[in-house]
N, C-alpha and C positions, 0 to 999 in steps of 0.2 A: 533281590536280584532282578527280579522281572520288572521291566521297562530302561533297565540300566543296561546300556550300551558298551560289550565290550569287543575288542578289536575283532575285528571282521575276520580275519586269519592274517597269521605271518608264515613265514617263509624262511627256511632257513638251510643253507648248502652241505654242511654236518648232522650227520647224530647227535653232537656232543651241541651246537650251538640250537638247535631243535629242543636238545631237553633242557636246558637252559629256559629258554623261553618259556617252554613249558611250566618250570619251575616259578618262573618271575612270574607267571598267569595266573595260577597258585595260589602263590601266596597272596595275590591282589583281590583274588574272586574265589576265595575257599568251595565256595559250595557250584562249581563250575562243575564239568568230566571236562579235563583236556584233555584231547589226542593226536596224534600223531601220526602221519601217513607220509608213504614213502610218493615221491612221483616226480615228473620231470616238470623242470624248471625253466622256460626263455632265458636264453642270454642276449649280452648284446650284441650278438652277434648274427641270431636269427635260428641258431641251434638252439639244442635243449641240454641242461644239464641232470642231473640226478638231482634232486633234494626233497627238502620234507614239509610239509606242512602242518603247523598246528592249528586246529579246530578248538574254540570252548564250547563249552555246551552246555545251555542249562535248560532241563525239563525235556531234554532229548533234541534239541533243537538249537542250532548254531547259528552264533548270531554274525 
């Protein structure tokens, strides 16, 4: 896993489409931690909305 490039973080408006992601990250990069974090999101509007971010992480360190 070290030097292999996986998604910088996504974003996601849901719980449900959050752990999703999470899931597909997963199963792609078994030996990852993904996490999950709650926090506000730009719209396009120039407000923020609620959502989540997911982090991988390998060796304690997100790529």
């Amino acid at each position: 896993m070290k030097g292999e490039i996986v998604n910088t973080c996504m974003d996601a408006y849901t719980r449900d489409g959050a752990i999703r992601c999470a899931e597909i990250l997963q199963s792609r990069h078994p030996d990852c931690e993904i996490r999950i974090t709650e926090a506000l999101i730009p719209n396009e509007s120039g407000l923020f909305d609620k959502g989540f971010i997911v982090f991988p992480f390998t060796d304690d360190v997100p790529f």
